[in-house]
BAFI-3210 file (N, C-alpha, C; in Angstrom, 3 decimals, decimal comma, padded with zeros to 6 digits):
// residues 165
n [1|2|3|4|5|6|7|8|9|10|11|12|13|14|15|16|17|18|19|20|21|22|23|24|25|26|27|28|29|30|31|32|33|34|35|36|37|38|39|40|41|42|43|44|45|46|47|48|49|50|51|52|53|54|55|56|57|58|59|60|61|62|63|64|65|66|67|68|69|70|71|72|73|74|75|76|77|78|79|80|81|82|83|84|85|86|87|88|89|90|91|92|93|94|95|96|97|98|99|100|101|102|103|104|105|106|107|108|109|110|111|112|113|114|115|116|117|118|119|120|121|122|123|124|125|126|127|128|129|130|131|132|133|134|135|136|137|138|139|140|141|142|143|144|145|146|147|148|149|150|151|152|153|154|155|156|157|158|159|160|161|162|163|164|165]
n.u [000,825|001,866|003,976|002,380|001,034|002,960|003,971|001,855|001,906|004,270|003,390|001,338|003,023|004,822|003,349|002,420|004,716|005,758|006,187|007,692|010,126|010,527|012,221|009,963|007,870|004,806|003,747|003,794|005,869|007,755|008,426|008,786|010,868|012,702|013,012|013,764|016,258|017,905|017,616|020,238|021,978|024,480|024,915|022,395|021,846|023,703|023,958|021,619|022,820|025,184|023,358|022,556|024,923|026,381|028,724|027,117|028,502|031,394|034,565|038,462|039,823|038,306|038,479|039,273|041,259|040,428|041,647|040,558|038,005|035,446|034,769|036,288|036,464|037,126|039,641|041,488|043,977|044,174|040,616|037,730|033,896|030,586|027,811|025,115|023,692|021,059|018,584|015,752|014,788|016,536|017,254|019,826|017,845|019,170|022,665|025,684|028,035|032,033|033,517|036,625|038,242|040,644|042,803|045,646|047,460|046,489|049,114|050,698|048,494|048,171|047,273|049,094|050,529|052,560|051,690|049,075|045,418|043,877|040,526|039,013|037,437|034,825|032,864|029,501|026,873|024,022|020,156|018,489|015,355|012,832|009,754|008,278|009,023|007,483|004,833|003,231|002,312|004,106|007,089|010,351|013,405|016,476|019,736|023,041|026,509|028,156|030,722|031,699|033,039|034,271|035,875|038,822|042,018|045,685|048,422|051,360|052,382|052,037|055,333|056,268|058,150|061,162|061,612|063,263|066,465]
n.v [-001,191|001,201|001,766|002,249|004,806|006,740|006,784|007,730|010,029|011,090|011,296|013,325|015,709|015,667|016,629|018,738|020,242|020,323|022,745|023,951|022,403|022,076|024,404|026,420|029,269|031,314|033,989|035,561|034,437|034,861|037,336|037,250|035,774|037,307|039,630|038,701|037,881|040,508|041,139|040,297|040,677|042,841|044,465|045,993|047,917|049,083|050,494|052,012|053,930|055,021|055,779|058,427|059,702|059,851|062,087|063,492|062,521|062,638|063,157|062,322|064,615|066,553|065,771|065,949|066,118|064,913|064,962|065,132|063,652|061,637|059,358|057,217|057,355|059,401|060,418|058,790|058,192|056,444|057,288|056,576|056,454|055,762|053,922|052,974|050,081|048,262|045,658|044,099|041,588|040,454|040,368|041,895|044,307|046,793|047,237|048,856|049,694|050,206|052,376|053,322|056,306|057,242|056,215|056,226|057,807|059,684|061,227|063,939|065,923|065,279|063,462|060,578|058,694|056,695|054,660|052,316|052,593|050,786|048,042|046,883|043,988|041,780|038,957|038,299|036,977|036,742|036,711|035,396|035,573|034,347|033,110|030,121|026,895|025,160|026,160|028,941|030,738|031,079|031,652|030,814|030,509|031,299|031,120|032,657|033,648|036,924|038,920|041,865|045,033|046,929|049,057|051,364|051,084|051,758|050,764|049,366|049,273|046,230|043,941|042,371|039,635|039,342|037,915|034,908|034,513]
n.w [000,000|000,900|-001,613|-003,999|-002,755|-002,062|-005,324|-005,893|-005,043|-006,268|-008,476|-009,037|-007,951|-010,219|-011,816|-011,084|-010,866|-013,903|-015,416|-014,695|-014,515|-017,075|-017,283|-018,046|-017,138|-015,532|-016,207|-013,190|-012,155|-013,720|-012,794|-010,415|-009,751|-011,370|-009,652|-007,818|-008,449|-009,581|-006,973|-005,317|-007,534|-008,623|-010,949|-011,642|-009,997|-010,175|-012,474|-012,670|-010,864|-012,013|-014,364|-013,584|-012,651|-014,802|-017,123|-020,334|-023,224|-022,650|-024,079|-024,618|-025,479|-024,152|-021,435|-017,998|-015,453|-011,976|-009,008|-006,537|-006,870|-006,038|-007,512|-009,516|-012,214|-012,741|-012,141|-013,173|-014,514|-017,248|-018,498|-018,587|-019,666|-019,316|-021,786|-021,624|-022,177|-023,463|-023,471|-024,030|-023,527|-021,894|-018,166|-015,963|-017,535|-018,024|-018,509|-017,627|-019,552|-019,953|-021,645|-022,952|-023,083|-023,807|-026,144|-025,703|-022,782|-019,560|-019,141|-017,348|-017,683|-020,466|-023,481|-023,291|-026,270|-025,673|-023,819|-023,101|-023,363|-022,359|-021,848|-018,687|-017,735|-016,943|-015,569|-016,071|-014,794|-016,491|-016,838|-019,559|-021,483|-023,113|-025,064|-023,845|-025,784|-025,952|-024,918|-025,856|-023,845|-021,439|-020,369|-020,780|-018,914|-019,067|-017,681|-018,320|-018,951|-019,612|-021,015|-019,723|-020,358|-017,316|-016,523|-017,367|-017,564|-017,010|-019,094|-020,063|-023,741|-025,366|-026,028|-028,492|-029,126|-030,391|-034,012|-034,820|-036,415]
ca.u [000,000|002,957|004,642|001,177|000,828|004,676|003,767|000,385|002,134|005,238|002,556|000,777|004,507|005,601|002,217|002,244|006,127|005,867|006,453|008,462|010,811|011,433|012,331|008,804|007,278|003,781|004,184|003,925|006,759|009,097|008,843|009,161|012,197|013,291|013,415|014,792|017,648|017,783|018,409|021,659|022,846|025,107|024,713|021,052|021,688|025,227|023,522|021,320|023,469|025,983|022,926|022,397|026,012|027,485|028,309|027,594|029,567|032,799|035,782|039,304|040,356|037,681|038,704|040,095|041,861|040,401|042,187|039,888|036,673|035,616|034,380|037,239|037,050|037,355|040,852|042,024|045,106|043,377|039,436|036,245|032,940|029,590|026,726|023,975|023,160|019,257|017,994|014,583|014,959|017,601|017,627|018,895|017,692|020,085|023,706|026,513|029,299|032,762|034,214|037,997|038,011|041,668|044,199|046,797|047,042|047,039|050,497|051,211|047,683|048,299|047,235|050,685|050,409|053,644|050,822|047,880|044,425|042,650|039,499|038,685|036,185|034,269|031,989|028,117|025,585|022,480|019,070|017,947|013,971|012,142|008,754|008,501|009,114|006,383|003,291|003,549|001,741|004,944|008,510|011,909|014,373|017,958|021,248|024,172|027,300|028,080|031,619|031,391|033,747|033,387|036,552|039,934|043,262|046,668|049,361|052,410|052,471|052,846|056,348|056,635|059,669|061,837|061,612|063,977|066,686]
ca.v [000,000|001,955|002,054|002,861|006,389|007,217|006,429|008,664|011,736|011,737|011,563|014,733|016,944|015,673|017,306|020,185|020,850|020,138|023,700|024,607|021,373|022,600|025,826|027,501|030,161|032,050|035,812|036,220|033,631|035,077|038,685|037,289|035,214|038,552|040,582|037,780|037,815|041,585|040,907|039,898|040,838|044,080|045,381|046,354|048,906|049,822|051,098|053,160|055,066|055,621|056,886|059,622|060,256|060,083|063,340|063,660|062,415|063,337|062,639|062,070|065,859|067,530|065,222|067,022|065,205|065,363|064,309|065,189|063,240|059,905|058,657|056,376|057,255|061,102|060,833|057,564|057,937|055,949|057,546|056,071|056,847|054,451|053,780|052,011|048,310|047,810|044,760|043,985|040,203|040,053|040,681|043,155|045,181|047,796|047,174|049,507|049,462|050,865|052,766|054,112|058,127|057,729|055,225|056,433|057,503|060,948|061,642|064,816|066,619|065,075|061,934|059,791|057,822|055,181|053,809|051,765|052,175|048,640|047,773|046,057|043,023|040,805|038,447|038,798|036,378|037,681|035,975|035,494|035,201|033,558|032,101|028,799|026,544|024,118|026,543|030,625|031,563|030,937|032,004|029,840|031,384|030,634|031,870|032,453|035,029|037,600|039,475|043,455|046,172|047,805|050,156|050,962|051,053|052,427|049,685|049,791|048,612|045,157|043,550|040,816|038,672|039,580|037,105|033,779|034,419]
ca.w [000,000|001,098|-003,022|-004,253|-002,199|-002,927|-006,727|-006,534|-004,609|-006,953|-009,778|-008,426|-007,903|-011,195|-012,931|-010,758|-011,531|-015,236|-016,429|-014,038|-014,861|-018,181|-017,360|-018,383|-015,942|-016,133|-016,429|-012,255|-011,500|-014,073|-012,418|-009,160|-010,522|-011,794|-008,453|-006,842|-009,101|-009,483|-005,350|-005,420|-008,432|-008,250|-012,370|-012,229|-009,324|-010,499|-013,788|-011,578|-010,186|-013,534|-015,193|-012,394|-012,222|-016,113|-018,130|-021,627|-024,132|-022,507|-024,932|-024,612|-025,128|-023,036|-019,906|-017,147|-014,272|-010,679|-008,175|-005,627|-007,274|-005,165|-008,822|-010,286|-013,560|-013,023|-011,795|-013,422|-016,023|-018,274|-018,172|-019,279|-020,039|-019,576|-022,397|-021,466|-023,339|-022,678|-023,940|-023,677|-023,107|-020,583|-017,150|-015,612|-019,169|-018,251|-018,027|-017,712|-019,908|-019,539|-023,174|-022,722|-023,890|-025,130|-026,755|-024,676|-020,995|-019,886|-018,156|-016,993|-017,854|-021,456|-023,901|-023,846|-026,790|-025,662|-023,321|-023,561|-022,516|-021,982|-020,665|-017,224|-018,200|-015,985|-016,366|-015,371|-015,078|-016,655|-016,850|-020,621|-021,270|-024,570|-024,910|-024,279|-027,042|-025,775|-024,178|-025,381|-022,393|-020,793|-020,562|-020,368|-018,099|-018,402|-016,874|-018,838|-018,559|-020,650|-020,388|-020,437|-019,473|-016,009|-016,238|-018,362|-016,799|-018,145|-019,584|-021,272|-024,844|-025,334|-027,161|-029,056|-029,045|-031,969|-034,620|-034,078|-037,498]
c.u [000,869|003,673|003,449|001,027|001,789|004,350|002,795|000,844|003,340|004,480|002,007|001,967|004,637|004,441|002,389|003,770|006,346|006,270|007,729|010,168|011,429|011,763|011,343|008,189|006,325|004,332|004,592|004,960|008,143|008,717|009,476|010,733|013,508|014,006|014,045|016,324|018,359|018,605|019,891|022,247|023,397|025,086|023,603|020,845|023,146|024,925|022,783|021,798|025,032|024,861|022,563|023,812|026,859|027,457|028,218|028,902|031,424|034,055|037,633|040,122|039,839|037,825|039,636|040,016|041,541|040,516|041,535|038,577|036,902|035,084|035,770|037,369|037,063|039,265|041,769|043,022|044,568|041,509|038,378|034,806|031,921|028,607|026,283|023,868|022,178|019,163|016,613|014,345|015,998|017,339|019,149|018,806|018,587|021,659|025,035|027,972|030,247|033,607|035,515|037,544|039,515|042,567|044,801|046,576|047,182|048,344|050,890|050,143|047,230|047,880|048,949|050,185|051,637|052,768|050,133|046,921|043,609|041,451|039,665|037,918|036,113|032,920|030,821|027,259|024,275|021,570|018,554|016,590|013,305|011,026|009,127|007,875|007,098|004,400|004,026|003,272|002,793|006,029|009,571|013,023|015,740|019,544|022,280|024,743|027,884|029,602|031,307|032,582|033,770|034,496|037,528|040,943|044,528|047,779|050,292|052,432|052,743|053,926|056,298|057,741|060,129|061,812|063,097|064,898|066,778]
c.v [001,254|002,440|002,746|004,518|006,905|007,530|007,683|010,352|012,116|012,029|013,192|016,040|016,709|016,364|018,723|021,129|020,774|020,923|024,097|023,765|020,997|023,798|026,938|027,792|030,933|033,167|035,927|035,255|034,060|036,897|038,135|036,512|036,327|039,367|040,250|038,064|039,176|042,152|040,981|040,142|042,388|045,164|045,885|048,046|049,841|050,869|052,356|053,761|055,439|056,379|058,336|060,593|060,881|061,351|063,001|063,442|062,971|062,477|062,742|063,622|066,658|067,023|066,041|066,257|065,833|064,539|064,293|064,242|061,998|058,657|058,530|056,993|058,832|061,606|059,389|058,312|057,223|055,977|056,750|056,943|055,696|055,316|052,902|051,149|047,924|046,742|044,198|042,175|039,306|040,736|040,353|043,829|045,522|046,952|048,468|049,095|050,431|051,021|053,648|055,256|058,333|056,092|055,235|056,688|058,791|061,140|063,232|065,935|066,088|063,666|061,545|058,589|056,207|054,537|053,937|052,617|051,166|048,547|046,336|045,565|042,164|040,361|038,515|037,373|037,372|036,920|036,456|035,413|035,118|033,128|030,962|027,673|025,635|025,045|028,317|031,022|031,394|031,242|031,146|031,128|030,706|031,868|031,861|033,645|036,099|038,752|041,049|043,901|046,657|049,373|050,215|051,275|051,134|050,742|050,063|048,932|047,263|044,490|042,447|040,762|039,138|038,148|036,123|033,834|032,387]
c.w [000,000|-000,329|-003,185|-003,903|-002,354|-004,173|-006,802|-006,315|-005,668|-008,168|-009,849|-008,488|-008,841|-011,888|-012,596|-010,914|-012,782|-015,555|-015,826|-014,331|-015,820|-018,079|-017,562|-017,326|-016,611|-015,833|-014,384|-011,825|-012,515|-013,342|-010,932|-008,756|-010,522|-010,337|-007,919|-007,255|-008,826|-007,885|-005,020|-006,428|-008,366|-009,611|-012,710|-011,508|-009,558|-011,758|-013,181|-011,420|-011,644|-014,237|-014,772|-012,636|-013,426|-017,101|-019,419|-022,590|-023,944|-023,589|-024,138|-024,102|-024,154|-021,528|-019,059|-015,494|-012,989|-009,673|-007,033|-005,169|-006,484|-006,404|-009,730|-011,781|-013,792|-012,897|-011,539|-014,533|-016,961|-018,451|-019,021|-018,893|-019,753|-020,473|-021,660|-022,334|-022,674|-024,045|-023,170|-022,771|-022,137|-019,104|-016,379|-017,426|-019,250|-017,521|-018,479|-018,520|-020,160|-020,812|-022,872|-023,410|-024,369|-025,237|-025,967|-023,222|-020,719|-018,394|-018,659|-018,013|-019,937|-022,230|-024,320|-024,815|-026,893|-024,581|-023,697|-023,157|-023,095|-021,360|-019,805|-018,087|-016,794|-016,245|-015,676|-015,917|-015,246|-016,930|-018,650|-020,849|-023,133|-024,226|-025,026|-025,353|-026,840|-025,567|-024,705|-024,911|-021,573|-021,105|-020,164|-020,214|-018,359|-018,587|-018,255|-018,764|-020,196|-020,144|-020,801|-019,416|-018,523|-016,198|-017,337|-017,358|-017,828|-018,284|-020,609|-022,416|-024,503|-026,150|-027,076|-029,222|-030,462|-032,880|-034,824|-036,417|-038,156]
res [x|x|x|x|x|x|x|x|x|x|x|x|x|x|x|x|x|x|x|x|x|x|x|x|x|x|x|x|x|x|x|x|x|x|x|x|x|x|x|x|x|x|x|x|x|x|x|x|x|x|x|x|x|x|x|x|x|x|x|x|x|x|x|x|x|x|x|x|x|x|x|x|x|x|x|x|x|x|x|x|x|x|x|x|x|x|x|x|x|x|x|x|x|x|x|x|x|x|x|x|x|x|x|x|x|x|x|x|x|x|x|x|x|x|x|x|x|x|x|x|x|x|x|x|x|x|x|x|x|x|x|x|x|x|x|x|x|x|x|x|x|x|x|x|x|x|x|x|x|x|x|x|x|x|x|x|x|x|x|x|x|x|x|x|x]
***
């Protein structure tokens, strides 16, 4: 009797987890999915506050070094800039990304073109979202990372080995 009621209750969870078991969520389980994520994740609220904070189109020449600023990329040797990358189908939508403003580095109020500038990268899990293949009243959620810029930083050229006669 004992298999039997095992058998009937896993029957019951396996119907009532079906969608969920392929990855498909109704509209109020992928928002709540969403926030959750959103929770803990540090690029949804980092964007936030870059779009509050970022000037206009600043370039390379119009940058002007402050040493005083508690914002990194005001009084970095190698400066950047963030655009926004909104995508409708990813969470978080908005992510911040980090565009160098010169080639070179500015030493001594100036662009030095015998250094680099490079971007910082790191990688982000972001939540992707599609109808699902099986039911379109539903959405398939899945994870995957995505590398983006956060900053640039100065570097000296790199040399290659002289060629072996």
């Amino acid at each position: 009797m004992a298999p039997i009621s095992v058998l009937c209750i896993l029957g019951v969870l396996s119907f009532s987890w079906k969608s969920s078991a392929n990855g498909c969520f109704n509209r109020t389980l992928v928002e709540l999915r969403t926030r959750r994520f959103l929770n803990v994740s540090w690029a949804g609220r980092f964007a936030s506050a870059v779009a509050k904070t970022q000037k206009l189109k600043q370039t390379c020449s119009s940058f002007q070094l402050q040493t005083s600023s508690v914002v990194y990329n005001n009084r970095s040797l190698s400066p950047w800039r963030y655009r926004m990358d909104e995508k409708d189908d990813r969470i978080p939508q908005k992510i911040a990304i980090a565009e160098c403003l010169c080639d070179g580095c500015i030493i001594n109020k100036q662009e030095d073109i015998s250094y680099n500038s490079v971007p910082v990268n790191v990688s982000l899990r972001v939540l992707k979202i599609t109808l699902c293949p099986y039911n379109p009243q539903q959405y398939l959620i899945k994870a995957h990372y995505v590398t983006i810029p956060v900053a640039c930083t100065c570097v000296v050229p790199r040399s290659w080995p002289a060629p072996v006669p």
